[in-house]
C-alpha positions in Angstrom: 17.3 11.3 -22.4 18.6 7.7 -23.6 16.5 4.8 -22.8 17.7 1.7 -21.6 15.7 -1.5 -23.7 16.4 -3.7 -20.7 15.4 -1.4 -17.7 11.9 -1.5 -17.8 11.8 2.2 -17.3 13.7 1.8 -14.0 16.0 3.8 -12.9 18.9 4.3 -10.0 16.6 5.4 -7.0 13.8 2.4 -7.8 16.7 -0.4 -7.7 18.4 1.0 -4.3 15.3 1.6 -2.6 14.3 -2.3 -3.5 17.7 -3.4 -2.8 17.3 -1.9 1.0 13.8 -3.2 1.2 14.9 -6.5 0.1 18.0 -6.5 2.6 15.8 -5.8 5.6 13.6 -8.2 4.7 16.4 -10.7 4.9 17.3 -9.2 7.4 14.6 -9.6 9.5 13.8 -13.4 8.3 17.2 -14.4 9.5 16.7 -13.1 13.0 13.8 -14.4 12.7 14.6 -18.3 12.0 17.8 -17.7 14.4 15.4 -17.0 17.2 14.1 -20.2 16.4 16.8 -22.5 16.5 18.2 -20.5 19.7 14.8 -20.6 21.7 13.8 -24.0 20.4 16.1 -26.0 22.3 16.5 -30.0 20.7 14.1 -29.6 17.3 12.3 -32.5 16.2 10.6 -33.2 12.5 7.0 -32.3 14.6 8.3 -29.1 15.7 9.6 -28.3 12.9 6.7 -29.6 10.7 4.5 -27.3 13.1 7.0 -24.1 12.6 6.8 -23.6 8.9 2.9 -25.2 9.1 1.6 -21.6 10.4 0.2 -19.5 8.2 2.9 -16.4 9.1 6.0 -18.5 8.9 4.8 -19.5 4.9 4.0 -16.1 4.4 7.6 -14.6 5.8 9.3 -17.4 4.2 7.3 -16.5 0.7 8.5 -12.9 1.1 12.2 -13.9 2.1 12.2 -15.5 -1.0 10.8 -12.8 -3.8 13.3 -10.5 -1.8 16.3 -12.7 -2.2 14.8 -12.7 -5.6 14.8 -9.2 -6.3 18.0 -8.4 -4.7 19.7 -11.6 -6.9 18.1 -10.0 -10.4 18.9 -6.5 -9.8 22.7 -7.1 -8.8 23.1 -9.4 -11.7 21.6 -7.3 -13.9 24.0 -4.7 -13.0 26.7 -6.6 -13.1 25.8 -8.2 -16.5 25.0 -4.6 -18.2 28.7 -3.2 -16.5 30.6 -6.1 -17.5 29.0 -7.7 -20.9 29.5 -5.0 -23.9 28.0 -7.7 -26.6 24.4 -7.2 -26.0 23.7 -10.1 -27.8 25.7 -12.1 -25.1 24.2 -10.0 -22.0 20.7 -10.4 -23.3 21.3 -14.3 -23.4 22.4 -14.3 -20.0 19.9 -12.1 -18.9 17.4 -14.7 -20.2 19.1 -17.6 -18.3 19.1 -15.7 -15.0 15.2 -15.3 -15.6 14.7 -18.7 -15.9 16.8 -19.7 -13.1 15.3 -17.0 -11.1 11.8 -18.4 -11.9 12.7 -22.2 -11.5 14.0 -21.3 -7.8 10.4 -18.7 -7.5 8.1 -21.7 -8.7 10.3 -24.3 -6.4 10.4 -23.0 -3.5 6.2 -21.8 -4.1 5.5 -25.9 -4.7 7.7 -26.7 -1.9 6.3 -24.4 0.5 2.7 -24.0 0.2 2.4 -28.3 -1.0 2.7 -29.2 2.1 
């Protein structure tokens, strides 16, 4: 069997099954902040303050993003290891995905829980 250097020992099955985990979870945050806004009526700064103050909307909101994460790295991966042939090429963008991937994990952590 030929081994992938870039797949962490993944295979087909692990990146579906985390693709439709990470969909549902986006899933259910969306219907999630739409109940929100449609049950909220006129939101002010304090209301909205108090909604992503609690403890389960930081939490949801955490997961929303390491799933949007997840779903963002393993489509792109795909992508780059269909498209790019020069592995020299895909390994650099590859790399830059990471680090964007990161910057936005690390943001949205800071922004989040420094409140």
């Amino acid at each position: 069997m030929v081994k992938h250097v870039s797949s962490f020992g993944r295979n087909g099955v692990h990146d579906f099954l985390l693709i439709r985990a990470s969909a549902i979870i986006m899933t259910l945050y969306t219907i999630y902040i739409v109940a929100f806004f449609m049950f909220s009526g006129d939101i002010s700064y304090l209301e909205w303050t108090q909604f992503f103050g609690g403890t389960f909307t930081k939490v949801f909101t955490m997961l929303a993003l390491v799933s949007v994460l997840i779903h963002a790295w393993i489509g792109l991966w795909q992508v780059l290891t269909d498209y790019i042939k020069c592995a020299k090429l895909r390994g650099g963008l590859q790399l830059g995905v990471i680090a964007v991937l990161f910057g936005y994990l690390f943001s949205g952590l800071f922004i989040l829980w420094g409140v």
